[in-house]
N, C-alpha and C positions, 0 to 999 in steps of 0.2 A: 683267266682274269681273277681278281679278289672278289671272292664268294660274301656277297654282303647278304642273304637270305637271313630273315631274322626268325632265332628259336626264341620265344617270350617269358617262357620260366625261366631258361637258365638267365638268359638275360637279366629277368627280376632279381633271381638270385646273385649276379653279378655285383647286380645295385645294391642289393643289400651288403654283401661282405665291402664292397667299397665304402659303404656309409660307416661301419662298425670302425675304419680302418682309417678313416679321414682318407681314405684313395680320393685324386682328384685327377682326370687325366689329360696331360697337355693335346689339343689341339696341332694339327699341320702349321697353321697360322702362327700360332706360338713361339714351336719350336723354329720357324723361320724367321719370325719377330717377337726374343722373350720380350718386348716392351709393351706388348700388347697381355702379358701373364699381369691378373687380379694384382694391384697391390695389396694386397692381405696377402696375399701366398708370397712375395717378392718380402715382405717385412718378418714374415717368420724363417723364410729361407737363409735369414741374417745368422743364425744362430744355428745352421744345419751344417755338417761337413758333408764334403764332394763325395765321400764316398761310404757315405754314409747310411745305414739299411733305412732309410727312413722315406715315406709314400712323395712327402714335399720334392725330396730329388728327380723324381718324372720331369719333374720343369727344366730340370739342368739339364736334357736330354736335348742339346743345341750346341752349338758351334761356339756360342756368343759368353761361354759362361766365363766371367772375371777369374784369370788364374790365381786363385789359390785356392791351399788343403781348406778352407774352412772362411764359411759367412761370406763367400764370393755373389756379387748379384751377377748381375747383365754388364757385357762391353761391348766390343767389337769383336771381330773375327779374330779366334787364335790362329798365327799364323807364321811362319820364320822365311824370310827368304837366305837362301844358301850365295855367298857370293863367289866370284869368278875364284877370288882366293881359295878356295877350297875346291873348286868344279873345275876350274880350269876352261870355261867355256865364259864367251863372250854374253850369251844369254841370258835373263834374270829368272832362276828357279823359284817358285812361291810353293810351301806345302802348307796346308793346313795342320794344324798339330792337334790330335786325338787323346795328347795327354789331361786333356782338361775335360774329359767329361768323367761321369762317374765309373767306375771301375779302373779309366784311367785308357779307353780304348773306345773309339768312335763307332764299333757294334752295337754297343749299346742302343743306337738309334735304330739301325736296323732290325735289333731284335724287339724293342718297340711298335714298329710298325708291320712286325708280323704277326705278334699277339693282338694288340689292340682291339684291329675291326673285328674278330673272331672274342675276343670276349666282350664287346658291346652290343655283338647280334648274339650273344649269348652261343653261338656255337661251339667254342670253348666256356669249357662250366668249371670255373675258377673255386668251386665249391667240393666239386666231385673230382677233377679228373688233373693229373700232372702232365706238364710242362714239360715235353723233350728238347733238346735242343744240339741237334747233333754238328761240331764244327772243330777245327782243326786246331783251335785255342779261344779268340777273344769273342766270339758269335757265342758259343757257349759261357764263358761268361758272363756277357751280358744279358743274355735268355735266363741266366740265373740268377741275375740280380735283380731285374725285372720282375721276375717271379715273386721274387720275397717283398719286392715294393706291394705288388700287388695280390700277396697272402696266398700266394697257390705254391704246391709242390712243386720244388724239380728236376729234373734228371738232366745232367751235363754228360755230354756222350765226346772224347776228343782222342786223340792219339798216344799210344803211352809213353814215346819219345819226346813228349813236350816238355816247356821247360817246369823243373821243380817248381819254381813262383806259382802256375797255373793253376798245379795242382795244389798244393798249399793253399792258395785264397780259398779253390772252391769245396775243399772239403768245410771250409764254414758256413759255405752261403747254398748250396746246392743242398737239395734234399737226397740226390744220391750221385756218385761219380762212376762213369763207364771208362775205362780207357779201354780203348781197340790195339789189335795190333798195329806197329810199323809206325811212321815217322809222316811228317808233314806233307808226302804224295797218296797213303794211305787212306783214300776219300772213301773206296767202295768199302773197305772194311767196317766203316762209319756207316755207309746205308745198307750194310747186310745188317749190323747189330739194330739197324730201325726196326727192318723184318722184323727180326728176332723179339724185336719186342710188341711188336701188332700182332704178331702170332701167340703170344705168352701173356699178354695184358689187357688186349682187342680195345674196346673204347676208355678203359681205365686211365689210358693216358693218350695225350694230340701232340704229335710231332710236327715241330717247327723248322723244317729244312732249308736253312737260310740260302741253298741251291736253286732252290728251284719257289720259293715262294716270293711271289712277286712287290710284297710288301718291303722286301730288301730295294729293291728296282726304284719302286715307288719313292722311297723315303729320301735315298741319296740323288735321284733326278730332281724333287724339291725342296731339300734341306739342304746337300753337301753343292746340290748346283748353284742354285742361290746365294750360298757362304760364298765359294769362288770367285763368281759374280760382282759381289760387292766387293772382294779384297782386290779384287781388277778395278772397280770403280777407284779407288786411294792409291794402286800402288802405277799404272800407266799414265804416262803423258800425253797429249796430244803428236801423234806422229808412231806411238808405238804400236804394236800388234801382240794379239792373245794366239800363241801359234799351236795350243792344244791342250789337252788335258793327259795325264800320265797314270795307270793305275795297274797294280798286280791283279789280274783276273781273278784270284781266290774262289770267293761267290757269285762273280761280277756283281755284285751290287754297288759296290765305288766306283767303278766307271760307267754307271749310267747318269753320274754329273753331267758325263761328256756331252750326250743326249742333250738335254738340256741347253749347253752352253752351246753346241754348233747352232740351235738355234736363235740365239742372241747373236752370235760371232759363226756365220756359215762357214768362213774360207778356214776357219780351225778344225783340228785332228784330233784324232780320240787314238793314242797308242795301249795297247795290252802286252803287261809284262808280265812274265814267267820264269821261273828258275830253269838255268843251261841246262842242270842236270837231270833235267825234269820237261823235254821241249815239246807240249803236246800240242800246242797252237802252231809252231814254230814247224815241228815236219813229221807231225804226229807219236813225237815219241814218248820215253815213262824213264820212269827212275823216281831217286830219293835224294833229297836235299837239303839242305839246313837253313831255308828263309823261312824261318815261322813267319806262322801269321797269312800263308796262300795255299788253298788246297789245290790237288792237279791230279793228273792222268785221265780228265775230260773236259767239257767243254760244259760248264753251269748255262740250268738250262732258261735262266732268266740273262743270259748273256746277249744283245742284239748287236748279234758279230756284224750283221750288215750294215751295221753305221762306225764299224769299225775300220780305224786306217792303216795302225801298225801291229807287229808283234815286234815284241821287243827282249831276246832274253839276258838273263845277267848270270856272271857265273857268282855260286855261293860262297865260291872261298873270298871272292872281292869284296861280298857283303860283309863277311866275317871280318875281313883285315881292316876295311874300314871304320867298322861299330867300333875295333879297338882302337885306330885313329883319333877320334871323334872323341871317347872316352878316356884315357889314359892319359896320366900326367904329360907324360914326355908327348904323347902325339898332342894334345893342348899345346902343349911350350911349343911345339913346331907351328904351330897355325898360330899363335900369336907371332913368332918371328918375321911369317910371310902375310903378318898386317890385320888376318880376323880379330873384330870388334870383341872387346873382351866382356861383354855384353852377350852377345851372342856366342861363345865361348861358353856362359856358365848356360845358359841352353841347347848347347848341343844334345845333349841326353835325351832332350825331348822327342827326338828319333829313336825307333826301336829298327829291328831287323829288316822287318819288310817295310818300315821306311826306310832304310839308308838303301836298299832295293830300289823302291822308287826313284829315288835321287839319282840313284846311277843310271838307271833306265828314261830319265829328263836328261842327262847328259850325254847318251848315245842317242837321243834324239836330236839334242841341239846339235853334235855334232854330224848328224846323216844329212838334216836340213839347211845347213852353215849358217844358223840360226845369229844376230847379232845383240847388241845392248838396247835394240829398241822392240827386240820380240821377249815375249815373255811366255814362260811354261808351266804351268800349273800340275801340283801332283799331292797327296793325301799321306801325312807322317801316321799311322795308323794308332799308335800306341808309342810307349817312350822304353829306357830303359830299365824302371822300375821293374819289369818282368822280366828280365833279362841278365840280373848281376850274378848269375849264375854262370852264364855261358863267358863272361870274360873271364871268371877264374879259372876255367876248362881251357879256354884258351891258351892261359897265360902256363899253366900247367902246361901244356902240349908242346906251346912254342918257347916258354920260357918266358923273363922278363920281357917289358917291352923298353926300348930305348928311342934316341931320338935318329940315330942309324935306321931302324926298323920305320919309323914314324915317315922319315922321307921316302925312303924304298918303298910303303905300302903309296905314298901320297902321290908319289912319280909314276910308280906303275897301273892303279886302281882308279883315282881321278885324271889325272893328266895322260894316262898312258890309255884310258877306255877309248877299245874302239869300236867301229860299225859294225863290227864282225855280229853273226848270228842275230839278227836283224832282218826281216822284211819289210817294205810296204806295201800293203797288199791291192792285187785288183780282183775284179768281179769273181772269178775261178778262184780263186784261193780264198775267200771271204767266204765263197758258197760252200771250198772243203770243209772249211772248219765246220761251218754250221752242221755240215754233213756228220758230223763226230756226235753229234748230238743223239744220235739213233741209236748206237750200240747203247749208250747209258742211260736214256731216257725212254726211250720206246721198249725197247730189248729186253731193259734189267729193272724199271723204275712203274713202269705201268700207265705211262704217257701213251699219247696217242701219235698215230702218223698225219692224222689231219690237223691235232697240236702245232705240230713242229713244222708241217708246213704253212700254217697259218703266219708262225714268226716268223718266215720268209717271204711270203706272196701278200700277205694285206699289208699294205704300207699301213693303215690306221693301229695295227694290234699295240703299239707300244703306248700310242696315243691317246687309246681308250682307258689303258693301265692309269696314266698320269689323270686322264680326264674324273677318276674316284673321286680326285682328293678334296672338293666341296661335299660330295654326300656322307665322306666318310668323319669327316669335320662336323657335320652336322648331327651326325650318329653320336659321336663322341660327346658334343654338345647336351643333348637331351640324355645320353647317361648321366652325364655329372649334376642332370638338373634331377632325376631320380634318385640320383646316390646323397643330395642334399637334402631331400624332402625328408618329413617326419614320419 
C-alpha cells in the first residue's frame, strides 16, 4: 500500500520550504477537475509557460491543460483520434496526447503522485534528502521537474542509449544525471545502480521507483481513467461500444486506467503492449529495442496482470517506419492524398515512439476482435515528437531520404499490412504465468515479499484499497497547503 504514516518535523519542515517557495500543491480532485484549482492560482498561471521551472505548474499536472507553450488555462481533454485513413481499420482509435503537460510527457503525473504523499507525511524531507528517480526516459524527467517545482534535489537515473533530447533537457533541470548501461530493455541495470546508491548514500537520498510504487497505479486509475472517461462521454454515440483500453506496459502505471474504466464499461478489455523484440509478457522472453519510452525484461510489480486481457506485441522497426510516416514531408503529402484532415496533419507529431506503439497495438487489436465503426479503442500518445528529432535524422541517415515511394510501402505494409501475429488473449493460466514472473524480480532481486505478491493475486480487495487512499491523501495534501500558507 501507500505508506501515509506521518513523520511531523520533516513534515513541518516540508511546510516551511513550500511557504518560502509559494509551493502550492494540487489536489487528486483538481488534477481530475482543474476547474475546481483557486482562481488566484488559474489568474497567475495566465502569464506562466508549460514548461516552465516554476511552483504554479503543479496545477498543470492534468490532462485538461489548454494547448499551448505559454499562459494555457483549463479545457477539455487533450486528445486525437487516428482515423481509418491512416489505420486502416474500421474502428475509432482515441489517444490521449501527453504532449501538453509540463515537460511535454504525461509522467509527469505519475511522478507527482509518488512524491507527494511522502513529502506531506513528511517521510521524504524535501529539506535534507534528494529525489531518485530511476526510469527509462520521461518517469525521470518528470521526478526531475517535480523536484525543482518543489525545491529538493535530484538524481535522474535512465539508460545511456536514450535519446540525445533526454539527456540534454535534464542536465538543466536535474541536480545529477546517471545513465546505466544498455538500451530501453535495460530495467535491472537501472535497480542495481538504486542499490548502488542506498549502499553509498543510505537515507541521504529516497528513491522513487515508478515500478513498483504504487502512487503511479494510483494516479493514472483516477486521473488518466477519468480523462478517458470523459473523452468517451463527447466522442460515442448512442449504439456504440468502449471495446477497451491499449497501453505499453513500461511501469504499468498507464494501464491501470483500464482498472478503472472496466468498471464503468465491464464488457471492455484491458490489452498490454510490448516491443517483439523484447516479448516478456508474450512468452517470457528479453532482448533490446527501440520503443523508447517502455521498460521490459519483467513484469512491473504495480502491474494487476489479473484484470488483464491481452498481450499485444509490436515490432520496433514498424514503430520506427511509421514515426517517419507521420513526420516527413512526403509521408504527410501521402496521407493527405488518401484524405487526412489537414488539421490533424499539422498534429501528427503529437505522437512520439511509444505512441505510435500504442496505435499500432489499437490496431491489432481492432483487427483480432473485427472490431467496427461503432466500437471504439482507447489508448495514451505518451509524449510527442519534440524528444525525438534526433532519431528521424538517424533514420534518414541510415535509410536515406524518405520519398513518397517509401511513404506508401511503409503505410501498406505497417498499417494496412499489421497483422494478429504475436498477439494473445489471455486465460486464467497464462494471466497467472505472468504474474508468476513477478518473483524472480521482485521477491529474488528487489526485496519484496512472497506474501506481497501473493496478496495481488488472491485478495480481490488489494488494488481497491490502493484506489480507496485518494480522499485521505487529498485531505493530507489539503491541511499541508493550509500550513505552507500560514505565517
Amino acid at each position: 500500500m501507500i505508506d501515509l504514516t506521518p513523520c511531523p518535523e520533516a513534515a513541518r519542515r516540508n511546510a516551511a520550504r513550500a511557504r518560502e517557495r509559494g509551493v502550492r500543491i494540487p489536489t487528486f480532485d483538481q488534477m481530475i477537475n482543474p476547474a475546481s484549482v483557486p482562481a488566484g492560482t488559474r489568474t497567475r498561471l495566465a502569464d506562466v509557460g508549460l514548461w516552465d521551472v516554476d511552483p504554479l505548474n503543479l496545477f498543470r499536472v492534468t490532462w485538461h491543460n489548454e494547448p499551448k507553450e505559454r499562459g494555457g488555462l483549463f479545457g477539455g481533454v487533450n486528445f486525437l483520434e487516428i482515423p481509418r485513413e491512416i489505420t486502416g481499420v474500421r474502428a475509432r482509435i482515441i489517444g490521449l496526447c501527453g504532449k501538453w503537460f509540463p515537460t511535454g510527457a504525461h509522467k509527469v503525473g505519475a511522478a507527482t503522485s509518488c512524491i507527494v504523499p511522502r513529502l506531506v507525511t513528511g517521510q521524504f524531507d524535501a529539506t535534507a534528502q534528494w529525489a531518485a528517480w530511476p526510469s527509462t526516459g520521461n518517469y525521470c524527467r518528470g521526478g526531475a521537474y517535480i523536484s525543482a517545482l518543489l525545491g529538493c534535489q535530484s538524481i535522474a537515473i535512465l539508460p545511456e542509449e536514450m535519446s540525445r533530447e533526454r539527456f540534454e533537457w535534464l542536465s538543466k533541470i536535474a541536480g545529477e544525471v546517471i545513465a546505466t548501461p544498455g538500451c530501453e530493455s535495460n530495467v535491472k541495470e537501472i535497480y542495481d545502480k538504486c542499490w548502488e546508491l542506498r549502499r553509498t548514500r543510505g537515507t541521504d537520498i529516497m528513491i522513487f521507483n515508478q515500478f513498483e510504487e504504487y502512487g503511479n497505479y494510483l494516479w493514472h486509475h483516477e486521473v488518466t481513467g477519468r480523462a478517458i472517461e470523459e473523452v468517451l462521454g463527447q466522442v460515442m454515440a448512442k449504439g456504440d461500444r468502449f471495446a477497451g483500453v491499449v497501453s505499453s506496459t513500461g511501469s504499468a502505471g498507464t494501464i491501470a486506467c483500464g482498472d478503472y474504466l472496466k468498471k464503468i464499461y465491464p464488457r471492455s478489455k484491458i490489452a498490454a503492449a510490448e516491443a517483439l523484440q523484447c516479448p516478456t509478457l508474450l512468452n517470457n522472453g528479453y532482448g533490446g529495442h527501440r520503443i523508447e519510452g517502455i521498460g521490459d525484461k519483467h513484469v512491473p510489480w504495480i502491474h494487476n496482470v489479473r484484470n488483464t486481457d491481452f498481450v499485444i506485441a509490436v515490432d520496433d522497426e514498424a514503430t520506427l517506419r511509421v514515426m517517419r510516416l507521420l513526420n516527413e514531408p512526403a509521408g504527410r503529402e501521402f496521407l493527405a492524398r488518401r484524405g487526412v484532415d489537414a488539421t490533424l496533419l499539422d498534429r501528427l507529431d503529437w505522437l512520439g515512439i511509444s505512441g505510435i506503439g500504442n496505435l499500432l497495438a489499437a490496431v491489432k487489436m481492432a483487427k483480432w476482435c473485427e472490431l467496427d465503426e461503432h466500437d471504439v479503442v482507447a489508448t495514451v500518445f505518451t509524449d510527442s515528437m519534440a524528444l525525438y528529432r534526433s532519431r528521424l535524422a538517424e533514420l534518414a541517415g541510415e535509410l536515406g531520404p524518405y520519398d513518397a515511394t517509401a511513404a506508401a510501402a511503409d503505410h501498406a505494409r505497417f498499417l494496412l499490412g499489421e497483422s494478429t501475429a504475436n498477439m494473445i488473449e489471455l486465460d486464467h493460466p497464462t494471466r497467472r504465468r505472468i504474474h508468476n514472473l513477478k518473483y524472480y524480480t521482485w521477491v529474488e532481486q528487489q526485496g519484496r515479499t512472497l506474501d506481497e505478491l501473493n496478496a495481488q493475486w488472491h485478495d480481490h480487495g488489494h488494488w481497491d484499497r490502493i484506489v480507496s487512499l485518494r480522499p485521505k491523501i487529498d485531505a493530507m495534501i489539503t491541511e499541508f497547503n493550509a500550513a505552507a500558507a500560514a505565517n
